[in-house]
PQR file of N, CA, C, O and H, with PARSE charges and radii, in Angstrom:
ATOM      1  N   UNK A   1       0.839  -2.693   5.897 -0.4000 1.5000
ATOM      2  CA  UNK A   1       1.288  -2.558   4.530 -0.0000 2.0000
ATOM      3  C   UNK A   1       1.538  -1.091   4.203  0.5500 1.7000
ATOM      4  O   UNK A   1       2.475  -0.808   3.456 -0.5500 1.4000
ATOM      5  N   UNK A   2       0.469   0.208   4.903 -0.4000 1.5000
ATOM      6  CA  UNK A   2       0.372   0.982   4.835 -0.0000 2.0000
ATOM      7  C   UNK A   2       2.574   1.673   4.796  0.5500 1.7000
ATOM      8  O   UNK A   2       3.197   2.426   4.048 -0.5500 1.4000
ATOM      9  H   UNK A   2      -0.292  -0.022   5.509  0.4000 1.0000
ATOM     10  N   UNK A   3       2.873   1.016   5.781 -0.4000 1.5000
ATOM     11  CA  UNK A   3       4.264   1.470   6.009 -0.0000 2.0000
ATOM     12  C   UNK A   3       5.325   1.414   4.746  0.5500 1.7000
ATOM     13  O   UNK A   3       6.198   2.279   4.678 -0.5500 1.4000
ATOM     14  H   UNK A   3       2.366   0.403   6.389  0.4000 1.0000
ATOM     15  N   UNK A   4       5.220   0.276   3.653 -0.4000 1.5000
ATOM     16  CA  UNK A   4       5.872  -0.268   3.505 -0.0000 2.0000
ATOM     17  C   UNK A   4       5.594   1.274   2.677  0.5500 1.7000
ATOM     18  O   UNK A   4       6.246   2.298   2.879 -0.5500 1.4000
ATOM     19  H   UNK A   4       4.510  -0.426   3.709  0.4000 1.0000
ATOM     20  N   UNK A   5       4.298   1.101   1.575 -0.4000 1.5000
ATOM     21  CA  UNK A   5       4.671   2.055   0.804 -0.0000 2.0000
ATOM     22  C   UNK A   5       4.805   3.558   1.342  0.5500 1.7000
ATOM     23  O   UNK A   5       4.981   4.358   0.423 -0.5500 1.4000
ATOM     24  H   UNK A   5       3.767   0.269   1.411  0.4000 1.0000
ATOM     25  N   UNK A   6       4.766   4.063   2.481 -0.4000 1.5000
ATOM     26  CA  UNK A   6       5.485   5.363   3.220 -0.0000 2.0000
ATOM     27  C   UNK A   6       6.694   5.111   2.977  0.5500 1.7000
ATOM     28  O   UNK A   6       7.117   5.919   2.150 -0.5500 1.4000
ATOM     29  H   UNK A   6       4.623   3.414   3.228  0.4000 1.0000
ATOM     30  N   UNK A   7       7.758   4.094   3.421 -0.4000 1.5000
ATOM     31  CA  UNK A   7       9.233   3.580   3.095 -0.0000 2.0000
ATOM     32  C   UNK A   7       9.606   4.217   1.468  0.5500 1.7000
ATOM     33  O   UNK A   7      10.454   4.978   1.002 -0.5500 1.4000
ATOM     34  H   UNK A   7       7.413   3.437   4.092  0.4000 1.0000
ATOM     35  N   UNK A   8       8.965   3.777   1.177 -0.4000 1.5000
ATOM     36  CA  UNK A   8       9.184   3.901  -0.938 -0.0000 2.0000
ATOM     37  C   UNK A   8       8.771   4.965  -1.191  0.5500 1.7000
ATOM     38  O   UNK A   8       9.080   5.368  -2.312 -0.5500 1.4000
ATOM     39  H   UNK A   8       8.276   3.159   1.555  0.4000 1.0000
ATOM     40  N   UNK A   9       7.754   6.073  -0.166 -0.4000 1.5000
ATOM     41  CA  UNK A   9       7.009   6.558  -1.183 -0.0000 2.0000
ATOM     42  C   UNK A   9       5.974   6.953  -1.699  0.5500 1.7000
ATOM     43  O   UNK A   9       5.550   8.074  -1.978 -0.5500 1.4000
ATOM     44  H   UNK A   9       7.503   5.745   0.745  0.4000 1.0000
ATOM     45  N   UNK A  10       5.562   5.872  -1.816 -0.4000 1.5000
ATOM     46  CA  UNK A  10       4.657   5.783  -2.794 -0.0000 2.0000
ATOM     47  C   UNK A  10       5.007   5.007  -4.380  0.5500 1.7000
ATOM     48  O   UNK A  10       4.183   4.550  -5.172 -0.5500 1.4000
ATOM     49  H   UNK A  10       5.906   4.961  -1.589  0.4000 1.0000
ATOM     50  N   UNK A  11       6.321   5.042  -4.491 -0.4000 1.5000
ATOM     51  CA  UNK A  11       7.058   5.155  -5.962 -0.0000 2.0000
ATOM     52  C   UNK A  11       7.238   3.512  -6.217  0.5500 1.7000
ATOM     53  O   UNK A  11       8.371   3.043  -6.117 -0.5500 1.4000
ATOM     54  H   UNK A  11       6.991   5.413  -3.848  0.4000 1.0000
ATOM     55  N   UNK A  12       6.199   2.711  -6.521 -0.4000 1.5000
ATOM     56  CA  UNK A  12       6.282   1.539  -6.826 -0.0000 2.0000
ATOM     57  C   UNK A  12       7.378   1.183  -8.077  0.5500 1.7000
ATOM     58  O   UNK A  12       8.304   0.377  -8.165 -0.5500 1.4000
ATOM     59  H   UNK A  12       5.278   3.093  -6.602  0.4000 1.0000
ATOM     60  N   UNK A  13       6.729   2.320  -9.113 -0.4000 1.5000
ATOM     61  CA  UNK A  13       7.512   2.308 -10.445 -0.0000 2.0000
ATOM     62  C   UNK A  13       9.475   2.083  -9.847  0.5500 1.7000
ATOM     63  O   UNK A  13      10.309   1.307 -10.314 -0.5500 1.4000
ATOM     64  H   UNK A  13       5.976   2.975  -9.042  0.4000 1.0000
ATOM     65  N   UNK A  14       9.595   2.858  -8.976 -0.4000 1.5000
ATOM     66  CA  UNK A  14      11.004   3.297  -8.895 -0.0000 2.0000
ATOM     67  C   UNK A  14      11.867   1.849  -8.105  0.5500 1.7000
ATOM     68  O   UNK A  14      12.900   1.330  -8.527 -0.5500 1.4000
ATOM     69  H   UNK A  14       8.918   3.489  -8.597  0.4000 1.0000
ATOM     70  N   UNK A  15      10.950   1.373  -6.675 -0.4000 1.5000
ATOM     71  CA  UNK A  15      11.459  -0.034  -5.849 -0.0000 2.0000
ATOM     72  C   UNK A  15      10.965  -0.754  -6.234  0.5500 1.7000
ATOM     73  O   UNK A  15      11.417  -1.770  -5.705 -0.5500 1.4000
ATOM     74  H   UNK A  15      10.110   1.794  -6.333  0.4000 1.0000
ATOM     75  N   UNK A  16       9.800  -1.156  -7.279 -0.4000 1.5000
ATOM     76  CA  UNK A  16       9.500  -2.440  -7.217 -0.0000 2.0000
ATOM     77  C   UNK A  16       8.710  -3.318  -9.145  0.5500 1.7000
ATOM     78  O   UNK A  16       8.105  -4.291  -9.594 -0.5500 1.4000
ATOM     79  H   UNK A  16       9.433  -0.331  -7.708  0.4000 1.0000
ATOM     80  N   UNK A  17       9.390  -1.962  -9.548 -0.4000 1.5000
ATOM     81  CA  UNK A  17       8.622  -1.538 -11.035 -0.0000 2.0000
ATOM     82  C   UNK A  17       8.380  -3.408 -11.478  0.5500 1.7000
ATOM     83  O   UNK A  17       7.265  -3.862 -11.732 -0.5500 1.4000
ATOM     84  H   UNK A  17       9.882  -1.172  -9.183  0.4000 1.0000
ATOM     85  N   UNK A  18       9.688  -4.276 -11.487 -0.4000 1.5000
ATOM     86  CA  UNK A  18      10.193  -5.044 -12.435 -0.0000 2.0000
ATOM     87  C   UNK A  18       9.009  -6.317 -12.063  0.5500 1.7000
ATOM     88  O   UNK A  18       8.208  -6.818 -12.852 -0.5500 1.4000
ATOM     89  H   UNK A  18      10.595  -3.907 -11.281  0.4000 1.0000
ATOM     90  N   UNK A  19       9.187  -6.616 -10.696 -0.4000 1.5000
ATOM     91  CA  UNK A  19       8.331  -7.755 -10.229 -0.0000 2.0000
ATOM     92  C   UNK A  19       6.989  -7.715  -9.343  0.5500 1.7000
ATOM     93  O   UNK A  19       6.293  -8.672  -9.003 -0.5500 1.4000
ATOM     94  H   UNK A  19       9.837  -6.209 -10.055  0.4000 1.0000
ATOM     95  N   UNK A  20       6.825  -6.442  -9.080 -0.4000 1.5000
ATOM     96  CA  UNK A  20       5.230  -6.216  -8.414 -0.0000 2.0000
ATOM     97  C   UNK A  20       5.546  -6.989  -7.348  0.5500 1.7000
ATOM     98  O   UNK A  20       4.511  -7.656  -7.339 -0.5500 1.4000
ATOM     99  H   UNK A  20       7.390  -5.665  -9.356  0.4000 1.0000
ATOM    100  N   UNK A  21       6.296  -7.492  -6.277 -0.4000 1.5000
ATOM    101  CA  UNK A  21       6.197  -7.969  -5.653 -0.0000 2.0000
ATOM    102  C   UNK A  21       5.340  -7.804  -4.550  0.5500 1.7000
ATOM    103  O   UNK A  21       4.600  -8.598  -3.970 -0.5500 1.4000
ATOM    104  H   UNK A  21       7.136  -6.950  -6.285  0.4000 1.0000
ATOM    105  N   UNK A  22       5.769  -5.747  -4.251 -0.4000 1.5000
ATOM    106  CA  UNK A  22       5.185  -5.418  -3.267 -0.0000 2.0000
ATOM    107  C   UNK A  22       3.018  -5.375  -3.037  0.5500 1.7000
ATOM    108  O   UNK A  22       2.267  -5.264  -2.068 -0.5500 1.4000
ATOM    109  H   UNK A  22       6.370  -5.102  -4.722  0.4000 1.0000
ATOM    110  N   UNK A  23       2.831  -5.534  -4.520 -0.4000 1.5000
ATOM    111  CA  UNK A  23       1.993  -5.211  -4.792 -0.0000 2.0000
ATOM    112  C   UNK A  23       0.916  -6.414  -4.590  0.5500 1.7000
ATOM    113  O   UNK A  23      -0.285  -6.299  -4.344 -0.5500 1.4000
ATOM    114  H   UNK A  23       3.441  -5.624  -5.307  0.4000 1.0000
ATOM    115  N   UNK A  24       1.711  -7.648  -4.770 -0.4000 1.5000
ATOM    116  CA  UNK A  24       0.977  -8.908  -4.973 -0.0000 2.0000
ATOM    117  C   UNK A  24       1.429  -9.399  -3.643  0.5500 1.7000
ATOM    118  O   UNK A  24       1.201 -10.549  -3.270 -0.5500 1.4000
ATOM    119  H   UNK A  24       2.687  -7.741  -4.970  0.4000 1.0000
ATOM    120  N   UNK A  25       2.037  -8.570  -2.968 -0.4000 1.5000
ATOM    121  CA  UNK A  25       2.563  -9.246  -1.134 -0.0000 2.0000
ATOM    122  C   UNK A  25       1.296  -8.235  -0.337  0.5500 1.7000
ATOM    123  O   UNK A  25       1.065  -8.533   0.834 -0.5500 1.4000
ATOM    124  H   UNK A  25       2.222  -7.635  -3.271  0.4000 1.0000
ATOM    125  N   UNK A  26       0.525  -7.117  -0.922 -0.4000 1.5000
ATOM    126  CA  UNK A  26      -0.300  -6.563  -0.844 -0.0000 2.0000
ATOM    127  C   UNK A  26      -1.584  -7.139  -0.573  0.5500 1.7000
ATOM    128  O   UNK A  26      -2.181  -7.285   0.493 -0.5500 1.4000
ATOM    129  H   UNK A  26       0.713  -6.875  -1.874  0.4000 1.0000
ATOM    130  N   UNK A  27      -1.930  -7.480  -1.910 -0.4000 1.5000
ATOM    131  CA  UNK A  27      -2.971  -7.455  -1.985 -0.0000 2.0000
ATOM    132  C   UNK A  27      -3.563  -9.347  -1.114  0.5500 1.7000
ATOM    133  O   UNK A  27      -4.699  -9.762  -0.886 -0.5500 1.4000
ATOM    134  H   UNK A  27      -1.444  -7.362  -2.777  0.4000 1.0000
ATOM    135  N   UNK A  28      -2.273  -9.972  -0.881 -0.4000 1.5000
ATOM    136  CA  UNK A  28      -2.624 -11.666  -0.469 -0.0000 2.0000
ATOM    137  C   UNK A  28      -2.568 -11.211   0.978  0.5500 1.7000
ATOM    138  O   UNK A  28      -3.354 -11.713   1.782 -0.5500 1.4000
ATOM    139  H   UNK A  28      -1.350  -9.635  -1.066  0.4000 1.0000
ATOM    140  N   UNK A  29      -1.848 -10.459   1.293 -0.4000 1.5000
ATOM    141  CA  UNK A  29      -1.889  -9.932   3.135 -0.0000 2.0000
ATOM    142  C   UNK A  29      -3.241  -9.087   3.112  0.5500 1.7000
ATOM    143  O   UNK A  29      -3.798  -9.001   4.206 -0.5500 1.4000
ATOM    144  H   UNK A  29      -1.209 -10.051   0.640  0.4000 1.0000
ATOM    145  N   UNK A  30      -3.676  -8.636   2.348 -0.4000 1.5000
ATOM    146  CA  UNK A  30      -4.747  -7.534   2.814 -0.0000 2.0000
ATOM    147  C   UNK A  30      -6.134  -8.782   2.908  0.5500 1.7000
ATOM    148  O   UNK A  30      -6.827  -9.211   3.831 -0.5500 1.4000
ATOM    149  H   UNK A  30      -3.223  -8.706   1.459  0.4000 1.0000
ATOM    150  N   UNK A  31      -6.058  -9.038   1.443 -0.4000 1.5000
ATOM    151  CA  UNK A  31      -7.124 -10.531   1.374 -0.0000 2.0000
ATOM    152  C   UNK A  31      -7.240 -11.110   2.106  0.5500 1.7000
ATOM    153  O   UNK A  31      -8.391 -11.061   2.541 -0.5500 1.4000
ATOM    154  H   UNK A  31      -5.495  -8.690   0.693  0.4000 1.0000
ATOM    155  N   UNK A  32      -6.266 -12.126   2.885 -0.4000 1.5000
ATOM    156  CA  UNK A  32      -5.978 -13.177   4.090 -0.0000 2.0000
ATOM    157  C   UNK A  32      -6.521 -12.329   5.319  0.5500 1.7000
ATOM    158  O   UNK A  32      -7.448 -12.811   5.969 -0.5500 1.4000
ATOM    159  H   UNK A  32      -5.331 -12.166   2.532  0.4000 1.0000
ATOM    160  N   UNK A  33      -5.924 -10.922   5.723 -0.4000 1.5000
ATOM    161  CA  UNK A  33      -6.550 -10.327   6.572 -0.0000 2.0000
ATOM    162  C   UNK A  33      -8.044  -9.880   6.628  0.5500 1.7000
ATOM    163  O   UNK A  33      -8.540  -9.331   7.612 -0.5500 1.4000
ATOM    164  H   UNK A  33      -5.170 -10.531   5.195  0.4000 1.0000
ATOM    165  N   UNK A  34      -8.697 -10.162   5.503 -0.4000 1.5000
ATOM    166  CA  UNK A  34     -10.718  -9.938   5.678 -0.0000 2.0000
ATOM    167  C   UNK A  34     -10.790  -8.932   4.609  0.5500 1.7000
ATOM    168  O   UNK A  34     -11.468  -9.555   3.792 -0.5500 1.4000
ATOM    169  H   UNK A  34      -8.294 -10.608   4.703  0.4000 1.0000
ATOM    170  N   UNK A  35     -10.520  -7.673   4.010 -0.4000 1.5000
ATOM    171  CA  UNK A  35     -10.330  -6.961   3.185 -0.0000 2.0000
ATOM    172  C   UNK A  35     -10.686  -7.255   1.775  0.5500 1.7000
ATOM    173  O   UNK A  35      -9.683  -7.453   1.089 -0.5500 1.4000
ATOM    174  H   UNK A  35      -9.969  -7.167   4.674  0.4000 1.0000
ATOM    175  N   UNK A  36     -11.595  -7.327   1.258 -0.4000 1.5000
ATOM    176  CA  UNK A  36     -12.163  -7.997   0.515 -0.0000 2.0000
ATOM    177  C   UNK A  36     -11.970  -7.082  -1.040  0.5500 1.7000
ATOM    178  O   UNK A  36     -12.237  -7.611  -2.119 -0.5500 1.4000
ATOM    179  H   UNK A  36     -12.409  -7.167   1.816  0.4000 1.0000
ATOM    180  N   UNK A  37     -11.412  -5.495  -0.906 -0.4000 1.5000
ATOM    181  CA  UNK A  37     -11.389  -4.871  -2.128 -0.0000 2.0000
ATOM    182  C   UNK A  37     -10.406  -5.455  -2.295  0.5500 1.7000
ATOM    183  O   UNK A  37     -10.529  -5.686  -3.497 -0.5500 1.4000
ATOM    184  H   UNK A  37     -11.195  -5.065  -0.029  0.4000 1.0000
ATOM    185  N   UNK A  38      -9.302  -5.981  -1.961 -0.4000 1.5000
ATOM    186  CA  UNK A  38      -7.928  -6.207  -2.344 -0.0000 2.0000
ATOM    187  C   UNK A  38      -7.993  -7.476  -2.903  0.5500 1.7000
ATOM    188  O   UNK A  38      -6.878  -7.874  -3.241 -0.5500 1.4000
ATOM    189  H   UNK A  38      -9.201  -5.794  -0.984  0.4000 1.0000
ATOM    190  N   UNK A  39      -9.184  -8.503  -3.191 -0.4000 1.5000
ATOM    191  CA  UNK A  39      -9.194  -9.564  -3.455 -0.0000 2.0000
ATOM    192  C   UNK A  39      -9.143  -9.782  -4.884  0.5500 1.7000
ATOM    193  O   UNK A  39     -10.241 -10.120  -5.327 -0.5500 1.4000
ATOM    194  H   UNK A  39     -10.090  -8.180  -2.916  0.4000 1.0000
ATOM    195  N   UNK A  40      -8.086  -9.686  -5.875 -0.4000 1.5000
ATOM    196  CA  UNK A  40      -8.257  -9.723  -7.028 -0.0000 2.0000
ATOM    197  C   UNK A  40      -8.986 -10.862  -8.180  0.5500 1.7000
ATOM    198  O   UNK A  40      -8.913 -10.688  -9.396 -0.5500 1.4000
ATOM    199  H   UNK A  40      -7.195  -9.411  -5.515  0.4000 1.0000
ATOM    200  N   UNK A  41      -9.594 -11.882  -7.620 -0.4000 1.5000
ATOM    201  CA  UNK A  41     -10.270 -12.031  -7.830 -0.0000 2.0000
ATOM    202  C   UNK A  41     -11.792 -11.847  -8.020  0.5500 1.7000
ATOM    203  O   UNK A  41     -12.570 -12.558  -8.656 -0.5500 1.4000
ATOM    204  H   UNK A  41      -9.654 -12.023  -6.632  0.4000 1.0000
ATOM    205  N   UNK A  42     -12.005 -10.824  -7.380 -0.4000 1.5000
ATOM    206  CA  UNK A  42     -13.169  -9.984  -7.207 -0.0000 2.0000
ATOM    207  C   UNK A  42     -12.934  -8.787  -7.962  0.5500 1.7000
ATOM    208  O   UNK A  42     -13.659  -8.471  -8.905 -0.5500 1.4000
ATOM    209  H   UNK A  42     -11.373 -10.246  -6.864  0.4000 1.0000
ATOM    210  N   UNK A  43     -11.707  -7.941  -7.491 -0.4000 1.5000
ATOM    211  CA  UNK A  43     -11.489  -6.994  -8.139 -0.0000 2.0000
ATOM    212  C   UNK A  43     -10.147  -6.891  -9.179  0.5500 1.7000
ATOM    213  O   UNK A  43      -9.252  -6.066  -8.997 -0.5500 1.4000
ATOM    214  H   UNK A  43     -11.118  -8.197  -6.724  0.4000 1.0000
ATOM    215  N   UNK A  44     -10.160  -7.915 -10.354 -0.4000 1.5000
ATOM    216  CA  UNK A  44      -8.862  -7.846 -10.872 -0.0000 2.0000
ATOM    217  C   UNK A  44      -7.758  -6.683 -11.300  0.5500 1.7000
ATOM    218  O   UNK A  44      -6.635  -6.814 -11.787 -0.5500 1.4000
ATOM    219  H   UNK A  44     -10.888  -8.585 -10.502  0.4000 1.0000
ATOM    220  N   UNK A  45      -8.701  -5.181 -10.834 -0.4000 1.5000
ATOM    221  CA  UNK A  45      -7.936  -4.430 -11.431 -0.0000 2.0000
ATOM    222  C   UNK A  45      -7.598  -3.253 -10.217  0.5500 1.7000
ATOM    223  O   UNK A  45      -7.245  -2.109 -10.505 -0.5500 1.4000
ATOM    224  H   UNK A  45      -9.613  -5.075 -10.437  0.4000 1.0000
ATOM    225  N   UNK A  46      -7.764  -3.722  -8.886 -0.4000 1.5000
ATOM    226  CA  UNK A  46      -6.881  -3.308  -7.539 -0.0000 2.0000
ATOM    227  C   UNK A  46      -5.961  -3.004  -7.067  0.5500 1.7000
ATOM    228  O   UNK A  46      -5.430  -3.944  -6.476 -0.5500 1.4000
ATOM    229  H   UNK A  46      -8.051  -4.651  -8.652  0.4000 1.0000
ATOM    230  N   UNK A  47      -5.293  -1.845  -6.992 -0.4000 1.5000
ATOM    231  CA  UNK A  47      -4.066  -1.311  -7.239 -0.0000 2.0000
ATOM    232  C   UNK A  47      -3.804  -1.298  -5.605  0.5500 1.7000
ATOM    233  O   UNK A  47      -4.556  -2.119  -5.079 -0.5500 1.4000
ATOM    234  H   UNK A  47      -5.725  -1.081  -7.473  0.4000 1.0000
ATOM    235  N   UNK A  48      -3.226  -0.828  -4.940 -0.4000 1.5000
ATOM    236  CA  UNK A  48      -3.046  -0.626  -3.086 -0.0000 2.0000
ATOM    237  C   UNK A  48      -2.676   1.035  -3.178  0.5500 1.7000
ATOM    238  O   UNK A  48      -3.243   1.895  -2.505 -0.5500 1.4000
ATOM    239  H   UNK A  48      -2.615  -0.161  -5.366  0.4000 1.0000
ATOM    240  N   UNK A  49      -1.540   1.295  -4.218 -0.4000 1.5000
ATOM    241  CA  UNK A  49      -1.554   2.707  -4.202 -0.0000 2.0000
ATOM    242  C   UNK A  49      -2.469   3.441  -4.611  0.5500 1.7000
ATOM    243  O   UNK A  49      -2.450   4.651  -4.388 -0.5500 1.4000
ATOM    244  H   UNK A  49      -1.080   0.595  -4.765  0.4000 1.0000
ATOM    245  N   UNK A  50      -3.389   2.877  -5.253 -0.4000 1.5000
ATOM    246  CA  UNK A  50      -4.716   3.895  -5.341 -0.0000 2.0000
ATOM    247  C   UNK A  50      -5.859   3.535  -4.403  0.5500 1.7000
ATOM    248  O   UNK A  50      -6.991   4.013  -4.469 -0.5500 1.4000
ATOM    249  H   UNK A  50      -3.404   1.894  -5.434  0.4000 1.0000
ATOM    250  N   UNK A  51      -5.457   2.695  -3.579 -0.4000 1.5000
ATOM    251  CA  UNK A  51      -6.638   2.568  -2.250 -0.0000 2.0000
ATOM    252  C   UNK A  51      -6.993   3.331  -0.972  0.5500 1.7000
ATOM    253  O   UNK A  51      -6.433   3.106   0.100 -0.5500 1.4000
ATOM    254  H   UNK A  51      -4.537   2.307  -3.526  0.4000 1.0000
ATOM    255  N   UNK A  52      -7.841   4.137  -1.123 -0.4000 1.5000
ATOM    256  CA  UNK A  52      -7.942   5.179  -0.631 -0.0000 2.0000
ATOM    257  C   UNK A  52      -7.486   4.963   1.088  0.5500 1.7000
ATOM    258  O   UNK A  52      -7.183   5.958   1.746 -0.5500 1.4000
ATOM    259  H   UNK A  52      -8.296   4.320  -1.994  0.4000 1.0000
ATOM    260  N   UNK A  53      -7.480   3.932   1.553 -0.4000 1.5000
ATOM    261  CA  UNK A  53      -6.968   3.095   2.971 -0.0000 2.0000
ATOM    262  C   UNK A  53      -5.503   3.454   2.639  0.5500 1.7000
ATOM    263  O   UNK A  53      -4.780   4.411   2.915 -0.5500 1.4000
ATOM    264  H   UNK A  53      -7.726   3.123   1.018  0.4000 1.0000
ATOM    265  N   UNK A  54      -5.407   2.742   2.201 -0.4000 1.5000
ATOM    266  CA  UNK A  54      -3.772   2.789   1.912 -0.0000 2.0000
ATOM    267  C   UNK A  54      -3.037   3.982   1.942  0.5500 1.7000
ATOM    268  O   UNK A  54      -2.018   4.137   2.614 -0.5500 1.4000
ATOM    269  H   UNK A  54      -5.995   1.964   1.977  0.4000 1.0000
ATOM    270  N   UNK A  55      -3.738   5.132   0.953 -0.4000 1.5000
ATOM    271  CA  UNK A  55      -3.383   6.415   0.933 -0.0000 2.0000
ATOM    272  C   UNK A  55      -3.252   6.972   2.363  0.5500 1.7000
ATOM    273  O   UNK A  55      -2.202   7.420   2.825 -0.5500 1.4000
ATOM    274  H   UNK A  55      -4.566   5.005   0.407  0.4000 1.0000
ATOM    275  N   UNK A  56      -4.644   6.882   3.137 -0.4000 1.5000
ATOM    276  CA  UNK A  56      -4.817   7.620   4.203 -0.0000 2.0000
ATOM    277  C   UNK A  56      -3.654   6.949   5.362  0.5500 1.7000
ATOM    278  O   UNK A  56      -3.175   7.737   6.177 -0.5500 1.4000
ATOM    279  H   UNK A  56      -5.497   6.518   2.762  0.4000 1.0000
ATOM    280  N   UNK A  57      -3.231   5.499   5.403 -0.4000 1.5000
ATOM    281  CA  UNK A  57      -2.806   5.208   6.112 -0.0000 2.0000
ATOM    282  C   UNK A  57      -1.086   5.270   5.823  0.5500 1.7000
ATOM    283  O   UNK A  57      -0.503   4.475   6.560 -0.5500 1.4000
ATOM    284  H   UNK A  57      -3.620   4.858   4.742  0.4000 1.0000
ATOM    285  N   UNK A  58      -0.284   5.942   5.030 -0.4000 1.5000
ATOM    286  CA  UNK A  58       0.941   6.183   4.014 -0.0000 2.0000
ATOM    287  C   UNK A  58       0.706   7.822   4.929  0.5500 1.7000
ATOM    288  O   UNK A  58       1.573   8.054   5.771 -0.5500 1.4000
ATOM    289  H   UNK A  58      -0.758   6.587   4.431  0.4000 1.0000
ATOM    290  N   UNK A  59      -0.400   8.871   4.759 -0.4000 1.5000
ATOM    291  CA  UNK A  59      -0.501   9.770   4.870 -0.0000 2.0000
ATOM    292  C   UNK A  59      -0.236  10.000   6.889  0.5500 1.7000
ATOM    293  O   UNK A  59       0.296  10.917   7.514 -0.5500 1.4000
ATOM    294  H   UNK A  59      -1.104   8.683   4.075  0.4000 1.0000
ATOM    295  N   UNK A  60      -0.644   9.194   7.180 -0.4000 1.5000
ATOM    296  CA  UNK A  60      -1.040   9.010   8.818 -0.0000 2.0000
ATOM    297  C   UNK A  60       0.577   8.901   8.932  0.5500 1.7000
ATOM    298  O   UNK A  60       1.162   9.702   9.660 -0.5500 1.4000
ATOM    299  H   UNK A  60      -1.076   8.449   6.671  0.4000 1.0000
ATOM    300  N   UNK A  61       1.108   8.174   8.405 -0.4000 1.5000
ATOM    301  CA  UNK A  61       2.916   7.454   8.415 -0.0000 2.0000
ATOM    302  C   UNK A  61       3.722   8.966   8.281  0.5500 1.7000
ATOM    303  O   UNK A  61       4.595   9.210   9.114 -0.5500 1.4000
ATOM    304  H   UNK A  61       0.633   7.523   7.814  0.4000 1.0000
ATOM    305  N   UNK A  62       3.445   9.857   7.337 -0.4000 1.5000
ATOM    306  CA  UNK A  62       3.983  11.177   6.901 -0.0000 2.0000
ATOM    307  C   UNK A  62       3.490  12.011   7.968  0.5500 1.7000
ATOM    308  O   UNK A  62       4.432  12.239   8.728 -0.5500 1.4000
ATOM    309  H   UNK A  62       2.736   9.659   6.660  0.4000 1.0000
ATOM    310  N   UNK A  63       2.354  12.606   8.390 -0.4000 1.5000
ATOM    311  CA  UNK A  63       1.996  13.204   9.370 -0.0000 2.0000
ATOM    312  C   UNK A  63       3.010  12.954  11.040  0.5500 1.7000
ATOM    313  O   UNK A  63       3.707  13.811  11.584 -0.5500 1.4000
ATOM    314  H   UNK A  63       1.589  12.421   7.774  0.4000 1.0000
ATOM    315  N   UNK A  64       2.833  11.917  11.384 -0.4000 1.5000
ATOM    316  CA  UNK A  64       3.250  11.107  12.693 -0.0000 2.0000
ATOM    317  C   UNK A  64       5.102  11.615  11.979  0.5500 1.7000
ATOM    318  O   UNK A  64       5.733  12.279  12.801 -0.5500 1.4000
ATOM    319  H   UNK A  64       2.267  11.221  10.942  0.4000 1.0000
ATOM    320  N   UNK A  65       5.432  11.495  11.394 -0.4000 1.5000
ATOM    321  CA  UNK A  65       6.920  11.609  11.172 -0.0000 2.0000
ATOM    322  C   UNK A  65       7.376  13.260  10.982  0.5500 1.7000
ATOM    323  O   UNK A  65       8.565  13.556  10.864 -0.5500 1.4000
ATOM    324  H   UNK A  65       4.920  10.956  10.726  0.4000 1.0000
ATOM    325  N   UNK A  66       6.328  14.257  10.967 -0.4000 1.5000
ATOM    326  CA  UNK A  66       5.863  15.188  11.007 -0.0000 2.0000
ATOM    327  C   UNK A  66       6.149  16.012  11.937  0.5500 1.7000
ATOM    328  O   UNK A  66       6.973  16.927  11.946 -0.5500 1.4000
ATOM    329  H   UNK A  66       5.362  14.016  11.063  0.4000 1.0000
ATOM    330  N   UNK A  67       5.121  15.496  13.068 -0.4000 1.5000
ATOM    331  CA  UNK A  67       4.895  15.816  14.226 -0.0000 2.0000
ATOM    332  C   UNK A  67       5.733  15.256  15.422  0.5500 1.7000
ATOM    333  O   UNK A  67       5.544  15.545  16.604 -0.5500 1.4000
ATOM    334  H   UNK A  67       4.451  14.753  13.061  0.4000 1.0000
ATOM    335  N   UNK A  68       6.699  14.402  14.925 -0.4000 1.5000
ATOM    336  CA  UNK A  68       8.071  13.905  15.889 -0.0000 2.0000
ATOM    337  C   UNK A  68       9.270  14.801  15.594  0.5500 1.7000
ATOM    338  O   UNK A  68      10.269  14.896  16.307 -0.5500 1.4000
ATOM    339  H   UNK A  68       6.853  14.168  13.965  0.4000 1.0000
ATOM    340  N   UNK A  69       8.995  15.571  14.229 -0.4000 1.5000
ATOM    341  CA  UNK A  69      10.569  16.109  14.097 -0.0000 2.0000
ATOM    342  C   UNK A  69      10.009  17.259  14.179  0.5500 1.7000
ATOM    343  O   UNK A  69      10.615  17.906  13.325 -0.5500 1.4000
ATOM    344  H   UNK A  69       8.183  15.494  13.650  0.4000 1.0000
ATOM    345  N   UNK A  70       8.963  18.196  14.821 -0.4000 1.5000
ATOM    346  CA  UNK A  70       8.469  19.581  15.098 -0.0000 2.0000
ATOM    347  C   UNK A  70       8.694  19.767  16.801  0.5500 1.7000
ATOM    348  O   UNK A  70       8.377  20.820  17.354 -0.5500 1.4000
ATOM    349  H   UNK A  70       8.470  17.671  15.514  0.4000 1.0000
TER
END
């Protein structure tokens, strides 16, 4: 998932403002996969861009793209 928002960004507001899609395709893939902060039922107010995983793994995506064009 980490990729998708490297693709965008980060900028949910800008690709995906209208329908959250990416956000709620997020958080049911992260859930289904064992990930239990992403379970909004547990945590109804779980964002992915503020998940510090997420961040680091968006950041890992920027680095690696980094270090291919150096």
């Amino acid at each position: 998932m980490g990729y998708f928002y490297y693709r965008i960004g980060m900028d949910v507001e800008e690709y995906d403002s209208d329908q959250d899609i990416l956000d709620s395709l997020s958080c049911s893939i992260l859930t289904k996969s064992g990930y239990k902060q992403a379970d909004l039922y547990e945590d109804p107010y779980y964002i992915p861009e503020r998940d510090p995983l997420m961040i680091q793994a968006v950041e890992e995506y920027i680095n690696n793209e980094k270090n291919r064009n150096h």
